[in-house]
C-alpha positions as CSV (number, residue, x, y, z in Angstrom):
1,X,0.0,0.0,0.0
2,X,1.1,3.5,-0.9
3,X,1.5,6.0,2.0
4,X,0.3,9.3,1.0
5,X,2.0,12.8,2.2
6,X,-0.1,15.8,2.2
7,X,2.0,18.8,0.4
8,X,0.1,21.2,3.0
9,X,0.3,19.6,6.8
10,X,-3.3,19.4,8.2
11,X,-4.8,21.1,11.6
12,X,-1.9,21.5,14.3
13,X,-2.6,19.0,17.6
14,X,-1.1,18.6,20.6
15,X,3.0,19.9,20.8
16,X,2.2,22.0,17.9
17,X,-1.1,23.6,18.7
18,X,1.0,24.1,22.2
19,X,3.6,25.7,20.5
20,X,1.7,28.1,18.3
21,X,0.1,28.8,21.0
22,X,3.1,30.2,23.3
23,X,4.2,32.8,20.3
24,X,1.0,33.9,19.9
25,X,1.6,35.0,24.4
26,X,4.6,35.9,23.6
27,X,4.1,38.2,20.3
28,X,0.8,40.0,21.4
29,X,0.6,39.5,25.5
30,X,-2.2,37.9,27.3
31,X,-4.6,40.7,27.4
32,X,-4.6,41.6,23.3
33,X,-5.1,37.8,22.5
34,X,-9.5,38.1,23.1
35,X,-9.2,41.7,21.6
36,X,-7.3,39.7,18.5
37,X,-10.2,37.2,18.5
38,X,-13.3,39.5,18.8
39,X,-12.0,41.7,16.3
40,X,-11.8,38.9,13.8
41,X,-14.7,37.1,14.5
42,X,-16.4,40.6,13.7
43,X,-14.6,41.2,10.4
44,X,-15.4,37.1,10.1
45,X,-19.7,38.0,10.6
46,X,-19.4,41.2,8.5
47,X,-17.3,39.0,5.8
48,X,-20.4,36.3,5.9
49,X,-23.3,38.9,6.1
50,X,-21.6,40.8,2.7
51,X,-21.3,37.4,0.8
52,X,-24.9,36.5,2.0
53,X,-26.1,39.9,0.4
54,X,-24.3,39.6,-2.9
55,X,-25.9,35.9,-3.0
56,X,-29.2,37.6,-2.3
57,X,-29.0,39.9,-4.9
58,X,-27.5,37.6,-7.6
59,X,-30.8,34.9,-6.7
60,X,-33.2,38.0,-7.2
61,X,-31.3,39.4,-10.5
62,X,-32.2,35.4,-11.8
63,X,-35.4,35.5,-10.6
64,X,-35.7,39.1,-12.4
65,X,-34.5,37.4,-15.8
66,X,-36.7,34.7,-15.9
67,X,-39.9,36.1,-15.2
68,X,-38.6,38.6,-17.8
69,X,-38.3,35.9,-20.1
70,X,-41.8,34.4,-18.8
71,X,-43.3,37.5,-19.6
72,X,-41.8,37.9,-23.0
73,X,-42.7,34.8,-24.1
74,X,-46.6,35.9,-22.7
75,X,-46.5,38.7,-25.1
76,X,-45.2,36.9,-28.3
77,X,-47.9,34.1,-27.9
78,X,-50.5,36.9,-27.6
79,X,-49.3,38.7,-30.6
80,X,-49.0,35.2,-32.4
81,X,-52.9,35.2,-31.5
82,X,-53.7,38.0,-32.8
83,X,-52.0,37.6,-36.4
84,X,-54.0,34.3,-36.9
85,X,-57.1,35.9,-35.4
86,X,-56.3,39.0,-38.3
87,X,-55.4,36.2,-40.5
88,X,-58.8,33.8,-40.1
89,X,-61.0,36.6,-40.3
90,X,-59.4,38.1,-43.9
């Protein structure tokens, strides 16, 4: 059987998340670590509540199209209508 090496190591556990940990104390201090955290999970929520607006407005821009189309294709089988209405009557 072929062992397989990831090019990109996975999620650090145990001595590594221990040691990212430690220069993460060291490089910011204690007490800028749950500033650091609440910050990005703010940018994190305002990052998913912009993505969730452009998907909003992409779904109605569809939506937009195809009752365009809907209604396009209404007014040609009306004026189709009409033409052999104009046409049987002649």
């Amino acid at each position: 059987m072929v062992d397989v090496t990831p090019l990109i190591g996975g999620i650090p556990v145990g001595p590594e998340l221990l040691i990212i940990l430690l220069v993460l104390v060291l490089l910011f201090g204690a007490n800028k670590i749950p500033k650091l955290a609440r910050s990005t999970g703010q940018a994190m929520g305002e990052f998913k509540k912009g993505r969730e607006e452009v998907e909003d407005e992409l779904k109605n821009m569809q939506d937009d199209d195809d009752d365009e189309e809907v209604s396009a294709d209404s007014t040609i089988d009306e004026e189709e209508e009409l033409e052999t209405e104009k046409e049987s009557s002649a």
